[in-house]
PDB file of N, CA, C and O in Angstrom:
ATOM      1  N   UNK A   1      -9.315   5.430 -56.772  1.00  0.00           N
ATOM      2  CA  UNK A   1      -8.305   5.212 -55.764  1.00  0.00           C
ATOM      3  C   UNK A   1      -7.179   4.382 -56.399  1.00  0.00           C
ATOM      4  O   UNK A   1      -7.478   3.378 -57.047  1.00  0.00           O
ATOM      5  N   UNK A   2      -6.059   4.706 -56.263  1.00  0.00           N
ATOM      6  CA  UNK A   2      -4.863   4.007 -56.953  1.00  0.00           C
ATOM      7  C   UNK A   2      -4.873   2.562 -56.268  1.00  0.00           C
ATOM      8  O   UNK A   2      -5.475   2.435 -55.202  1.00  0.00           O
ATOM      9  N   UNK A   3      -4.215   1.452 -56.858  1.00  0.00           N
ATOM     10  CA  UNK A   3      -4.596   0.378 -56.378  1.00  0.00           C
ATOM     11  C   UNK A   3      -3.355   0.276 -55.414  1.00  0.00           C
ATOM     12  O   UNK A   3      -3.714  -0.664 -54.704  1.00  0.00           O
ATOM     13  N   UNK A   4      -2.036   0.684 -54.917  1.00  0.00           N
ATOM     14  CA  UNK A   4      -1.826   0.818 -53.846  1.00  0.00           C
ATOM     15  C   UNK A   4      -2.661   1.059 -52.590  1.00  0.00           C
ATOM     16  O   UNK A   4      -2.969   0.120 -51.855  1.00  0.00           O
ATOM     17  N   UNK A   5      -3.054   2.422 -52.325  1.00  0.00           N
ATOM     18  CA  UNK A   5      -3.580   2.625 -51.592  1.00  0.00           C
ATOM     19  C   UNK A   5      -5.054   2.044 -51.142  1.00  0.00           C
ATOM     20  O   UNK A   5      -5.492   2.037 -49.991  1.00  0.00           O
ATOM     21  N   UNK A   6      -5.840   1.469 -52.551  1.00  0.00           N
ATOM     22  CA  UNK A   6      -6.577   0.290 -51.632  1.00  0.00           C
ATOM     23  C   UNK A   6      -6.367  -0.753 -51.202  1.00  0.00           C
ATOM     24  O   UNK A   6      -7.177  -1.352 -50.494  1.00  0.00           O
ATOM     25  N   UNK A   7      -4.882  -1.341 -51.635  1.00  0.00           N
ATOM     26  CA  UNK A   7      -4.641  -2.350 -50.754  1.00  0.00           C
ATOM     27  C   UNK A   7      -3.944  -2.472 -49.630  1.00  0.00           C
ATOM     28  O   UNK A   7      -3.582  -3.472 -49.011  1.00  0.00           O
ATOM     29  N   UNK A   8      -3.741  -0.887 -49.365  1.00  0.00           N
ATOM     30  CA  UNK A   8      -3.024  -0.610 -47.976  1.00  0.00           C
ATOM     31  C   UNK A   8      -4.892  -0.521 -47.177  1.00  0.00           C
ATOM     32  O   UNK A   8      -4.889  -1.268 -46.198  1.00  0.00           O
ATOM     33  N   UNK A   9      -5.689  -0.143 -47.283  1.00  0.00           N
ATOM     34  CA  UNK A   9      -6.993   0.093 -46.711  1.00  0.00           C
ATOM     35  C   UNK A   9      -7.238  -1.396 -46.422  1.00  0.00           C
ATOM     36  O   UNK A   9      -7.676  -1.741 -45.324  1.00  0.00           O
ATOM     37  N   UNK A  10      -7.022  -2.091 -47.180  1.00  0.00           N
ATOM     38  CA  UNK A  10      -7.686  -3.706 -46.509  1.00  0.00           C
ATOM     39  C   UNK A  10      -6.261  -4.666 -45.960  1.00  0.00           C
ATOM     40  O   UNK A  10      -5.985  -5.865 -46.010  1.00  0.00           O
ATOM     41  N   UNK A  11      -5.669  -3.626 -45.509  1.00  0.00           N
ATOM     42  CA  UNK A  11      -4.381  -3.970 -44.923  1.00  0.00           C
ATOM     43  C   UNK A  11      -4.035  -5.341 -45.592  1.00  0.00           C
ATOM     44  O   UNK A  11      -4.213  -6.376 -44.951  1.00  0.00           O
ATOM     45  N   UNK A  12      -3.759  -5.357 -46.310  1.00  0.00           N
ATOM     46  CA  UNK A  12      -2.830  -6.146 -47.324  1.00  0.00           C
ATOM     47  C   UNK A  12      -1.563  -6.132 -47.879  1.00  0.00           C
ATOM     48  O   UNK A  12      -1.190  -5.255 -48.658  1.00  0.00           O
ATOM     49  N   UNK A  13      -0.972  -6.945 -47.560  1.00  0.00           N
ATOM     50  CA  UNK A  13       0.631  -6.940 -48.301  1.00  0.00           C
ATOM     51  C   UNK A  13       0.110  -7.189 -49.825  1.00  0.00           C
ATOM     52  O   UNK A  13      -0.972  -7.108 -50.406  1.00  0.00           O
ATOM     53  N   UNK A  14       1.689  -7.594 -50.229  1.00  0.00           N
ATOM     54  CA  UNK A  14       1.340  -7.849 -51.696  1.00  0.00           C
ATOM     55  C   UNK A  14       0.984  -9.004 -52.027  1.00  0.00           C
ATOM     56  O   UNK A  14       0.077  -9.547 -52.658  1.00  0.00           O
ATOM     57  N   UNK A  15       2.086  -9.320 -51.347  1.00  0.00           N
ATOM     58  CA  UNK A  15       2.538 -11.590 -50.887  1.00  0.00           C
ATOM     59  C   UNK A  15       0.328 -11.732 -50.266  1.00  0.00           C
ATOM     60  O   UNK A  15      -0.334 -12.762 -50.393  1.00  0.00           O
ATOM     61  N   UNK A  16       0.001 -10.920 -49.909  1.00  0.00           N
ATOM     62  CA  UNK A  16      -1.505 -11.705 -49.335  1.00  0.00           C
ATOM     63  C   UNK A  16      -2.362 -11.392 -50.581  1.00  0.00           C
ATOM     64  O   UNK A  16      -3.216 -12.246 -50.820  1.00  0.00           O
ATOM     65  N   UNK A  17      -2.294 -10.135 -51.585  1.00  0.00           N
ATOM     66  CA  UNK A  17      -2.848 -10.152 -52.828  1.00  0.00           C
ATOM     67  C   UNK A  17      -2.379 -11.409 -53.775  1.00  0.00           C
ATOM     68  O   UNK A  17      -3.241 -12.010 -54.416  1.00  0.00           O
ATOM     69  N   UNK A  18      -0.971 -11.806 -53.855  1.00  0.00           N
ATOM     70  CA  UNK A  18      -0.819 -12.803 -54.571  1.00  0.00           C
ATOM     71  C   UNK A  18      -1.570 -14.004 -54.534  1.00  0.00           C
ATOM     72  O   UNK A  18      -2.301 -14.423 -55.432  1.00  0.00           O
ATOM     73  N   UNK A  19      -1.313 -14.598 -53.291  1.00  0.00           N
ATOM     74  CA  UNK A  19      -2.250 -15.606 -52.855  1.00  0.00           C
ATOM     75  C   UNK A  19      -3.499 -16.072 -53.127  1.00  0.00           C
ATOM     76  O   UNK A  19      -3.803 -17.196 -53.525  1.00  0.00           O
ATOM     77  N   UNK A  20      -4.687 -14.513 -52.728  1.00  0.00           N
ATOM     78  CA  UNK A  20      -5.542 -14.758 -53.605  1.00  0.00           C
ATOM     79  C   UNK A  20      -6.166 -14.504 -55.001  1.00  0.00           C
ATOM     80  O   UNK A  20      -7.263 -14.929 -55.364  1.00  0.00           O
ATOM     81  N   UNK A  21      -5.050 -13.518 -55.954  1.00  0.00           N
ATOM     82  CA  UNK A  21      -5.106 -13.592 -56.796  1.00  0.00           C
ATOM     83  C   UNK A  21      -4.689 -14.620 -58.035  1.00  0.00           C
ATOM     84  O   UNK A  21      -5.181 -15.023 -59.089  1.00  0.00           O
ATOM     85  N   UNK A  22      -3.552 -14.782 -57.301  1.00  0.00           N
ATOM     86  CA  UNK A  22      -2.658 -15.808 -58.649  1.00  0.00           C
ATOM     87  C   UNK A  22      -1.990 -14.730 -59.396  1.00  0.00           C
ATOM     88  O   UNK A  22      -1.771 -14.986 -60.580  1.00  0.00           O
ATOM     89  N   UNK A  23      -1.504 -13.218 -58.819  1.00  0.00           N
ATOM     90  CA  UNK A  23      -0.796 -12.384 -59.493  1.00  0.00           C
ATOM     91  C   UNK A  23       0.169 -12.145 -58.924  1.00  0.00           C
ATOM     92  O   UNK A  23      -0.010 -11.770 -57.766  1.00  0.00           O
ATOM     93  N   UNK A  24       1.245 -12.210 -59.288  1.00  0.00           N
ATOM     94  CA  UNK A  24       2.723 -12.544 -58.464  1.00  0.00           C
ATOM     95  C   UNK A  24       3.251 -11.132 -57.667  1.00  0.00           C
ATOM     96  O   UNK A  24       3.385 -10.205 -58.465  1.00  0.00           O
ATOM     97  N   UNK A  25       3.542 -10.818 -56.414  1.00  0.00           N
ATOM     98  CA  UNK A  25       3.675  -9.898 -55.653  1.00  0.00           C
ATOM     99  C   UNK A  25       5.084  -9.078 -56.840  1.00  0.00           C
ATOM    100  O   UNK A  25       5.001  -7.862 -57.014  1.00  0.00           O
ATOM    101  N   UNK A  26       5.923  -9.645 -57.344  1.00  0.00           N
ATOM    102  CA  UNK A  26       6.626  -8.310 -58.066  1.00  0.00           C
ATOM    103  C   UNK A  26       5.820  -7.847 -59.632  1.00  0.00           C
ATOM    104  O   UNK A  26       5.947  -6.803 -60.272  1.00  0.00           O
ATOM    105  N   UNK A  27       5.255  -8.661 -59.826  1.00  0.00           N
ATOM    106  CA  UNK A  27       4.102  -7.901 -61.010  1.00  0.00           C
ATOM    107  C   UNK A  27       3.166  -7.063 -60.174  1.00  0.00           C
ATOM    108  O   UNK A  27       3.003  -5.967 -60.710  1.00  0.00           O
ATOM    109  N   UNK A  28       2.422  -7.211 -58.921  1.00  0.00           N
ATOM    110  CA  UNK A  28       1.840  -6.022 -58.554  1.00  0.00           C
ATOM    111  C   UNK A  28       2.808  -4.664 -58.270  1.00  0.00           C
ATOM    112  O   UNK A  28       2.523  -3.531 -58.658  1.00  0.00           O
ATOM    113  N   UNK A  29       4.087  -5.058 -57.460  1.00  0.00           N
ATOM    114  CA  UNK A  29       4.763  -3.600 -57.405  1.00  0.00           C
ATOM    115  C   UNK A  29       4.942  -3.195 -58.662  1.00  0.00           C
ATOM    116  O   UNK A  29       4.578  -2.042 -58.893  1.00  0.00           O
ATOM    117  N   UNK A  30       5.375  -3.778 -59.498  1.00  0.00           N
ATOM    118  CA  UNK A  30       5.623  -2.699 -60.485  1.00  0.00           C
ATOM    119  C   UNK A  30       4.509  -2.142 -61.553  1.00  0.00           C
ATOM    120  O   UNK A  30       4.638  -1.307 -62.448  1.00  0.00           O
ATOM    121  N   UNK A  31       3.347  -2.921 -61.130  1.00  0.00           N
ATOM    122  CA  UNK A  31       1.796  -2.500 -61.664  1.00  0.00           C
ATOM    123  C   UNK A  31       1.623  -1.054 -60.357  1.00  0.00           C
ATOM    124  O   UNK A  31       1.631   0.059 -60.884  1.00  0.00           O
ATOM    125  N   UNK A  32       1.536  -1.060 -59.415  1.00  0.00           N
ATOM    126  CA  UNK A  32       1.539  -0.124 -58.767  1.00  0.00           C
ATOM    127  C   UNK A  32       2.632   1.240 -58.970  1.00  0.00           C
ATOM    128  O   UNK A  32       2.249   2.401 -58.825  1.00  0.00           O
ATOM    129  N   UNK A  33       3.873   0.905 -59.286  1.00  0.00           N
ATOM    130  CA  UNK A  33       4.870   1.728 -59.483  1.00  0.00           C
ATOM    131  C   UNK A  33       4.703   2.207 -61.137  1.00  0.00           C
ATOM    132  O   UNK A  33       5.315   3.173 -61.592  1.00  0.00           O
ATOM    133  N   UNK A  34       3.759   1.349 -61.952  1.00  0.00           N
ATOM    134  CA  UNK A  34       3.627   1.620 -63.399  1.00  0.00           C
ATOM    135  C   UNK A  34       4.449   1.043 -64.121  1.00  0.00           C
ATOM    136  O   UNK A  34       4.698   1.596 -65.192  1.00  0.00           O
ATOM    137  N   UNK A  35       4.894   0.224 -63.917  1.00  0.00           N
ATOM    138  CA  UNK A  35       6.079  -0.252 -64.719  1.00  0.00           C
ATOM    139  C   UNK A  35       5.939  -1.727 -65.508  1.00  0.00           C
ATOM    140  O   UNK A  35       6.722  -2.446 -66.128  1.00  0.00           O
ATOM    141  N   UNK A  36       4.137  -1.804 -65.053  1.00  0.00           N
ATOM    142  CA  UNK A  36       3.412  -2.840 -65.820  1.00  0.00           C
ATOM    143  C   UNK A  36       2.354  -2.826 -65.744  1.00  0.00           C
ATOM    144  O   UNK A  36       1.814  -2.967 -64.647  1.00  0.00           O
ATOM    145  N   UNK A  37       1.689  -2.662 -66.815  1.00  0.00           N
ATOM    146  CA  UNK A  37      -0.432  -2.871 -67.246  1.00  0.00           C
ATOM    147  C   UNK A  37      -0.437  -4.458 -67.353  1.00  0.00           C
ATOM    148  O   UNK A  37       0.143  -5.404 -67.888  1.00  0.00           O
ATOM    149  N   UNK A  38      -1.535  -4.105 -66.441  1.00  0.00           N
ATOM    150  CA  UNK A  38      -2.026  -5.350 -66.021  1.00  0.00           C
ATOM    151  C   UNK A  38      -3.306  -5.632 -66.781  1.00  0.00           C
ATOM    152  O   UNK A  38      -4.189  -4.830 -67.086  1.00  0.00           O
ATOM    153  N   UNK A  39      -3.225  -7.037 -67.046  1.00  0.00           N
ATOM    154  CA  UNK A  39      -4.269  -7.530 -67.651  1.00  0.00           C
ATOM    155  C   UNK A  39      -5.909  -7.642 -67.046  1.00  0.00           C
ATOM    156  O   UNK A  39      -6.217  -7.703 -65.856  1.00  0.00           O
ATOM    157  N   UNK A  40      -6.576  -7.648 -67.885  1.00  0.00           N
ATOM    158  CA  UNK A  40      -7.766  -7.744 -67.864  1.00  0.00           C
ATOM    159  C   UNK A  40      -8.208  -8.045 -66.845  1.00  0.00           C
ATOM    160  O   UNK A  40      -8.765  -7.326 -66.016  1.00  0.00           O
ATOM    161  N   UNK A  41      -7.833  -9.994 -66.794  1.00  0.00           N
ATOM    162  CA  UNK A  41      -7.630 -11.059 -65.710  1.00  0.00           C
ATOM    163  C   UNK A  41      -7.481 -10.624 -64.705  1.00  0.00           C
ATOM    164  O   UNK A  41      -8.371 -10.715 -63.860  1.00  0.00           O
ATOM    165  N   UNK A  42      -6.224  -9.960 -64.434  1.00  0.00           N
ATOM    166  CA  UNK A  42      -5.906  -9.537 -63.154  1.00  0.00           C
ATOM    167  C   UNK A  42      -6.266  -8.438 -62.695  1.00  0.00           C
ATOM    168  O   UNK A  42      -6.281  -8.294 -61.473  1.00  0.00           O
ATOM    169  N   UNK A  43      -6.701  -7.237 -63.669  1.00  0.00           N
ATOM    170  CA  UNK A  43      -7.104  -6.230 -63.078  1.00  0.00           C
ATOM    171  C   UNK A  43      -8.935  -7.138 -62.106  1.00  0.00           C
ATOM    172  O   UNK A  43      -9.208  -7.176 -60.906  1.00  0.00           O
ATOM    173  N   UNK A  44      -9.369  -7.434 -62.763  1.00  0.00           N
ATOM    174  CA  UNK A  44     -10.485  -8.412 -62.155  1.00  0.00           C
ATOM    175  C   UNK A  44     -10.525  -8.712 -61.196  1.00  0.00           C
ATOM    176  O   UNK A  44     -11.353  -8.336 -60.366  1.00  0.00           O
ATOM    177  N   UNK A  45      -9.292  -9.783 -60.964  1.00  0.00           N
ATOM    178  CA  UNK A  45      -8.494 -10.492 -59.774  1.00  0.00           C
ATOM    179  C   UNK A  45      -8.663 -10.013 -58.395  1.00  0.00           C
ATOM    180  O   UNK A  45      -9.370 -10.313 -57.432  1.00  0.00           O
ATOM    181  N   UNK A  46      -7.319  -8.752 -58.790  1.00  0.00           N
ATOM    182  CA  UNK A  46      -7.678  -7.981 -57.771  1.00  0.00           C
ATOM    183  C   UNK A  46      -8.598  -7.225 -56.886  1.00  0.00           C
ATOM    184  O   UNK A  46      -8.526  -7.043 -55.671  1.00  0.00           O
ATOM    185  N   UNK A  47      -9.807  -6.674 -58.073  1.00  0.00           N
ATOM    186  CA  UNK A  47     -10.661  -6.176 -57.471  1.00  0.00           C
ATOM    187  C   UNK A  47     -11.311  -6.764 -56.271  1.00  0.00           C
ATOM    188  O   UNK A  47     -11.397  -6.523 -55.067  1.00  0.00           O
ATOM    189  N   UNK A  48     -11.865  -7.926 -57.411  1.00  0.00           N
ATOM    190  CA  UNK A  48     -12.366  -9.299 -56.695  1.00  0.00           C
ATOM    191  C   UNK A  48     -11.620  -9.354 -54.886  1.00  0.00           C
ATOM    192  O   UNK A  48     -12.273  -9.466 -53.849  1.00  0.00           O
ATOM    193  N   UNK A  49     -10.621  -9.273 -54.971  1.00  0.00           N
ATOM    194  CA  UNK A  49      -9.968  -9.610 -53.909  1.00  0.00           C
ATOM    195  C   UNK A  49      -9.992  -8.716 -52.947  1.00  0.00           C
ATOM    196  O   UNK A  49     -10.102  -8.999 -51.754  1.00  0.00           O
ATOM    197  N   UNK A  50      -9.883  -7.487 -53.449  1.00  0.00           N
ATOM    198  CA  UNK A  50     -10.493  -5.885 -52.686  1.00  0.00           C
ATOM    199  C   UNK A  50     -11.557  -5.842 -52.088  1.00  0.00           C
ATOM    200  O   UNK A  50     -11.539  -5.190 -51.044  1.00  0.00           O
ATOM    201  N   UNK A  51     -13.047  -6.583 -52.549  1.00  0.00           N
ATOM    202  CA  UNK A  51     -13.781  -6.546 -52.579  1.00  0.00           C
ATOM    203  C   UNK A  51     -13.975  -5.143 -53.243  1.00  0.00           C
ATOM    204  O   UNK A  51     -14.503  -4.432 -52.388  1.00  0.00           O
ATOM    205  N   UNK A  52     -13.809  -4.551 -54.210  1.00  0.00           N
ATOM    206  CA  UNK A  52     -14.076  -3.232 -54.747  1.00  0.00           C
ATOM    207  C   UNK A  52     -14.838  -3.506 -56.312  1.00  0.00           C
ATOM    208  O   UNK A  52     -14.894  -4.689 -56.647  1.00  0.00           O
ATOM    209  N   UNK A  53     -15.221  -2.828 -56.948  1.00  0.00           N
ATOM    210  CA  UNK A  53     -15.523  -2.806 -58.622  1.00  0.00           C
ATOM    211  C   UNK A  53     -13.899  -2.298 -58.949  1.00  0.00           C
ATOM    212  O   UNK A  53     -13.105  -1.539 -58.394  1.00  0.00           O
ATOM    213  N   UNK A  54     -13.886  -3.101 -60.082  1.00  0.00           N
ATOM    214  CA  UNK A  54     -12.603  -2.861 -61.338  1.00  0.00           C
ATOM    215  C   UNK A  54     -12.685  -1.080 -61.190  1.00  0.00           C
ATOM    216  O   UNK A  54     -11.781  -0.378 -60.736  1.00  0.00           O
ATOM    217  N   UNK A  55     -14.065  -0.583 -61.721  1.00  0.00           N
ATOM    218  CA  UNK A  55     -13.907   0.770 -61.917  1.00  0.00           C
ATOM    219  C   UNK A  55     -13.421   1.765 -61.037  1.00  0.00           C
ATOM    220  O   UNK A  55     -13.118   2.908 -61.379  1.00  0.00           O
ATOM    221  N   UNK A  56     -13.355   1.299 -59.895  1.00  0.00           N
ATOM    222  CA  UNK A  56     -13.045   2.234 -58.808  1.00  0.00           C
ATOM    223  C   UNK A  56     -11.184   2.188 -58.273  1.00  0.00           C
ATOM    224  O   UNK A  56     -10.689   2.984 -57.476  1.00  0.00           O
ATOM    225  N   UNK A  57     -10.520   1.173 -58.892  1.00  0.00           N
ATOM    226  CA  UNK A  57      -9.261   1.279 -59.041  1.00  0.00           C
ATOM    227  C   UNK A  57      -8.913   1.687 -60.062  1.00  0.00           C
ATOM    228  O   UNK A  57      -9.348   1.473 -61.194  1.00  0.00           O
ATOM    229  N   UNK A  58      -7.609   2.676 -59.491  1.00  0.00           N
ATOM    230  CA  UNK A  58      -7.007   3.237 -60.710  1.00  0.00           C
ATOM    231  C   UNK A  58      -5.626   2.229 -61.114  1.00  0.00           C
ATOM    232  O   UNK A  58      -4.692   2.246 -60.312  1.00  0.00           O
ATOM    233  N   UNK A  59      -5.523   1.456 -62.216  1.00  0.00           N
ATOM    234  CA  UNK A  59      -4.477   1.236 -62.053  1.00  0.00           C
ATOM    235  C   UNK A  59      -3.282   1.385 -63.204  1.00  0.00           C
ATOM    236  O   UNK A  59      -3.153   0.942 -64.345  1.00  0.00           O
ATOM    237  N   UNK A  60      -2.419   2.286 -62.279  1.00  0.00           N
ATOM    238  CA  UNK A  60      -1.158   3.201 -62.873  1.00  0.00           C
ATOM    239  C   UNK A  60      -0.936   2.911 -64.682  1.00  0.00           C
ATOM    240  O   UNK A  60      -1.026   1.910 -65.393  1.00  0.00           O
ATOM    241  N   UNK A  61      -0.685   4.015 -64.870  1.00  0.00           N
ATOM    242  CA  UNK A  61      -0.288   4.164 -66.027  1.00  0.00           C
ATOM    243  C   UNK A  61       1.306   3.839 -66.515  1.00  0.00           C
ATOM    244  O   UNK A  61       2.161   4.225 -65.718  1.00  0.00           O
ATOM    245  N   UNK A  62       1.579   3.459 -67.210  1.00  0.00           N
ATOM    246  CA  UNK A  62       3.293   3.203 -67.304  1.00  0.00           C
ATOM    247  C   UNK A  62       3.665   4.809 -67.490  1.00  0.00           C
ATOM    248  O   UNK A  62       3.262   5.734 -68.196  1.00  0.00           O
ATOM    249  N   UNK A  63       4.907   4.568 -66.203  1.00  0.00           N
ATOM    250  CA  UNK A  63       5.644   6.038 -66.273  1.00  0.00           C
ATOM    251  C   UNK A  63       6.837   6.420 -67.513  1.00  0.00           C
ATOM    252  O   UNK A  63       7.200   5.610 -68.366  1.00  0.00           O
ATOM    253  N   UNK A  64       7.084   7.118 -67.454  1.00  0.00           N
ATOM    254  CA  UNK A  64       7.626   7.820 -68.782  1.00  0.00           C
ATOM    255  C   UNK A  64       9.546   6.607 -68.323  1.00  0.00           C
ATOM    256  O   UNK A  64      10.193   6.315 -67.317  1.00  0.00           O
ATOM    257  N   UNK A  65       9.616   6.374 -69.673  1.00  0.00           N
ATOM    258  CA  UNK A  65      11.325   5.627 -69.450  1.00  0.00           C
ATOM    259  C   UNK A  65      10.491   3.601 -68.239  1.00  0.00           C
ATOM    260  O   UNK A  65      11.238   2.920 -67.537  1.00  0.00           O
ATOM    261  N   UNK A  66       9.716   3.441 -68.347  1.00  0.00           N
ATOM    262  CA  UNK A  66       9.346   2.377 -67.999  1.00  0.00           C
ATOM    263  C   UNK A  66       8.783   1.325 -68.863  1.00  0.00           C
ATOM    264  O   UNK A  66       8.441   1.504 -70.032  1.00  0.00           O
ATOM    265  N   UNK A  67       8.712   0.257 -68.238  1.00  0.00           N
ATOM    266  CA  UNK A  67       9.259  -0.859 -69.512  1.00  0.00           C
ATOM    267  C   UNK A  67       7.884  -0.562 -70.779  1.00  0.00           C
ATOM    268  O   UNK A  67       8.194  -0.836 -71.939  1.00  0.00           O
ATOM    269  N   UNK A  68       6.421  -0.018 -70.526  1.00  0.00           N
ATOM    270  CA  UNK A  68       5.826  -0.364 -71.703  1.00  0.00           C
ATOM    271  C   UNK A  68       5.627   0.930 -72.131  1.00  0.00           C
ATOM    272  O   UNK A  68       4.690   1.147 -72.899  1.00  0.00           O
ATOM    273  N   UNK A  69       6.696   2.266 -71.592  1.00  0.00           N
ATOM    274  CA  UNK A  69       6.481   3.261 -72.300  1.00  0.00           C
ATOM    275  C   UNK A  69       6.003   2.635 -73.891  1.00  0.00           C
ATOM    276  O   UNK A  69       4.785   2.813 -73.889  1.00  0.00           O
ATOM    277  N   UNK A  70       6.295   2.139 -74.929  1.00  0.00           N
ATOM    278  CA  UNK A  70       6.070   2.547 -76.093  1.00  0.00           C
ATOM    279  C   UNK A  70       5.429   1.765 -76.779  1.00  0.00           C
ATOM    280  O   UNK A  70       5.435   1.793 -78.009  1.00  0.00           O
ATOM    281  N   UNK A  71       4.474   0.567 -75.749  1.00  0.00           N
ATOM    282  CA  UNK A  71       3.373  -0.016 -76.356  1.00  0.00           C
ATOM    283  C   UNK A  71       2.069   0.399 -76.126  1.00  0.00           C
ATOM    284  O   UNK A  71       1.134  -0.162 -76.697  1.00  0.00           O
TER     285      UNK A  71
END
């Protein structure tokens, strides 16, 4: 499940993922939009916060012309 859409399921903003993650609501949009891989830490974070396993979020790949196309 893309990690948008599970955090629309536990009706969550972003600003309420931040909070209990410690991952700043415009690093999740653009982790959601792909426009940043997220760390280890935070992929964790979040789960944690989902109550979900890491494995069961997908989270986005950087889209083509986005900032880590080429790392």
């Amino acid at each position: 499940m893309e990690l948008r859409e599970a955090r629309f399921r536990k009706k969550m903003t972003q600003y309420d993922l931040w909070l209990l993650t410690g991952v700043s609501a415009p690093r999740i949009s653009l982790a959601e939009r792909g426009f940043a891989v997220l760390r280890k830490r935070e992929r964790e974070a979040i789960a944690k916060a989902l109550g979900m396993p890491v494995e069961s979020i997908h989270f986005c790949s950087p889209v083509a012309g986005g900032a880590n196309e080429n790392r």
